[in-house]
N, C-alpha and C positions, 0 to 999 in steps of 0.2 A: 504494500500500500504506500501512497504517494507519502511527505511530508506534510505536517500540520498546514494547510495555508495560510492561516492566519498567521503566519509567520512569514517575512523573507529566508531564505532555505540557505543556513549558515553553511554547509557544506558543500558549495561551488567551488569550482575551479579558480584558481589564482589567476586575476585579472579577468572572470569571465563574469558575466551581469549576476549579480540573484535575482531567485525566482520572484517573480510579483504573483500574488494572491487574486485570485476571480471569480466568482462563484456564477454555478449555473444553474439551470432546472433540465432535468429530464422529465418533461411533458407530457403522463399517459391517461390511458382511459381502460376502462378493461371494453371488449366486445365479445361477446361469448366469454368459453371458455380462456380466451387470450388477451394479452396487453398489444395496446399498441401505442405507439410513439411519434410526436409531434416533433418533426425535423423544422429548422429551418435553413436555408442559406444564406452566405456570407454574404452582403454588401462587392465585396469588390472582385471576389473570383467564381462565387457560386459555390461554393464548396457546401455539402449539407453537415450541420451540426444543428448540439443542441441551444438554446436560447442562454447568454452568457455574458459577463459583463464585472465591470471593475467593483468594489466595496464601494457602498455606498452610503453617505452621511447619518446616522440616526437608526440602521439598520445593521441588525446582525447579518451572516450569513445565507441565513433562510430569505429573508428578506429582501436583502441585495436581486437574490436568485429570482423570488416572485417576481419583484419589478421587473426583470428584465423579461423574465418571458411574457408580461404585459406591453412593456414596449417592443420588444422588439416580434412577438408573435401572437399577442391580441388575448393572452391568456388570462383564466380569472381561475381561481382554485382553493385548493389547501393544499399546504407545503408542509413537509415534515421538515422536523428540527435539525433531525440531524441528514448530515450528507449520503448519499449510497455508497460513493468513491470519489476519487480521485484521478484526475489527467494532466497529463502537462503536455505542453507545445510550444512552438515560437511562433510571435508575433512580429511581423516585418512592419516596423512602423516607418514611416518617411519623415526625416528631420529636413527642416528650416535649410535650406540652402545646401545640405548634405546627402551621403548617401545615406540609405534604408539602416535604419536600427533595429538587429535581432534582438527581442527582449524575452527571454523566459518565463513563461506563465505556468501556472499550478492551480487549478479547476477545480474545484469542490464542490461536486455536483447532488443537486438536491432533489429526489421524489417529488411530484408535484401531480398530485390525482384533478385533469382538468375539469371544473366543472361547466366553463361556459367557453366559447370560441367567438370573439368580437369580431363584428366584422371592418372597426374603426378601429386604428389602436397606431399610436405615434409612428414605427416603422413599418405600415403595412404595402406601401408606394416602393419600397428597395428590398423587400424582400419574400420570397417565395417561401412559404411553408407548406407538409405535407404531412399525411399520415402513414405510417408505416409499419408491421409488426416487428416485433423485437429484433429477429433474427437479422430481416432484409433492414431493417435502421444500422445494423452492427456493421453489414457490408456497404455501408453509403457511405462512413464516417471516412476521414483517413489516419485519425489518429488511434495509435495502435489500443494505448490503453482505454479511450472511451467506447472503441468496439469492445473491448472485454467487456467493459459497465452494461452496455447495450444488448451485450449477446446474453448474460447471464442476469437483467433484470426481472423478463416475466418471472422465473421460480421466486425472487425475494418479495416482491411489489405481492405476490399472488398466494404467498407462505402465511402471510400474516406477520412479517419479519415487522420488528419496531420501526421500521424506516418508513414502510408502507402507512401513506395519507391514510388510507381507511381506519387505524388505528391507533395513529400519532398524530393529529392534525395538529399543528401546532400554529400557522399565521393563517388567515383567508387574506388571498390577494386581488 
């Protein structure tokens, strides 16, 4: 498992960035007997993941995660408190007159059982969202470790596992 994000990840390489902290929502529903999962794409390449975003003022973790799958994917729900997992990646950000800054991030992504799909919601103009079951969400991602999160959610979300909204509802978003 990833390191705490709530932390920058003191064990980087000498001279290489640390990690910065971001939390996200994994966005499902059950349909029958299975989960399914509310992908969205990235702003600038298309890439599908799940709805994700920097710490946010006044909110914990959970929180952070709600709002963003509200802006960036029109989501309204309950979000469990704690995280399912963890991912990390890099973020190529473009500097001020310079070249692209790799910045390493670490995801702590949160359960979020949707209850309602906006059809208004601040990023719905730059981004494509879709539904997917577990398995094929796990093969759309590119990142290695949120395919594991993705590939192995229905049994936890469906176990009755404490992470599972149904159970732990801890914010409505």
């Amino acid at each position: 498992m990833r390191p705490d994000p709530e932390h920058d990840d003191p064990s980087h390489a000498e001279g290489a960035a640390p990690s910065r902290s971001q939390y996200g929502a994994l966005c499902w529903r059950k349909k029958g007997k299975h989960v399914e999962v509310l992908l969205i794409t990235s702003r600038d390449t298309g890439r599908w993941l799940v709805p994700k975003g920097w710490p946010i003022d006044g909110l914990g973790g959970a929180g952070s995660a709600a709002r963003e799958a509200f802006e960036e994917a029109g989501v309204e729900g309950e979000i469990a408190e704690q995280p399912l997992g963890y991912y990390s990646y890099v973020k190529a950000r473009a500097r001020q007159g310079k070249s692209r800054e790799d910045l390493p991030c670490v995801v702590a992504v949160y359960p979020m059982r949707v209850g309602k799909l906006l059809d208004r919601y601040p990023e719905r103009g730059e981004r494509r969202r879709k539904w997917f079951t577990a398995a094929k969400a796990a093969a759309k991602v590119a990142e290695p470790e949120l395919r594991q999160i993705l590939a192995g959610c229905e049994a936890v979300l469906l176990s009755g596992h404490p992470a599972d909204a149904d159970r732990a509802p801890a914010a409505k978003a």
